[in-house]
C-alpha angles and dihedrals in degrees: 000000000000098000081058089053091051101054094034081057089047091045095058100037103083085043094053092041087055090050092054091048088047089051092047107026092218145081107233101087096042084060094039084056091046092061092040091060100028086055090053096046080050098053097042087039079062101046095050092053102051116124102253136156112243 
């Protein structure tokens, strides 16, 4: 279920991030969106591998 998610995520993603660049005509929100997404990947990539007792 996840790994669907995942892909169906990765597929819309290039689509959603033109469509941005076609709204704005410019580059600047789709990189902005990049960074918001890739920080949050990077803070929950973080939390998932601590080193934790379950």
């Amino acid at each position: 279920m996840t790994q669907s998610t995942g892909y169906l995520l990765a597929a819309i993603g290039p689509l959603f991030i033109g469509y941005l660049y076609d709204t704005a005509h410019l580059w600047t929100i789709p990189i902005i969106t990049l960074i918001f997404v890739s920080v949050i990947v990077t803070v929950f990539g973080m939390l998932s591998g601590r080193n934790r007792y379950v």
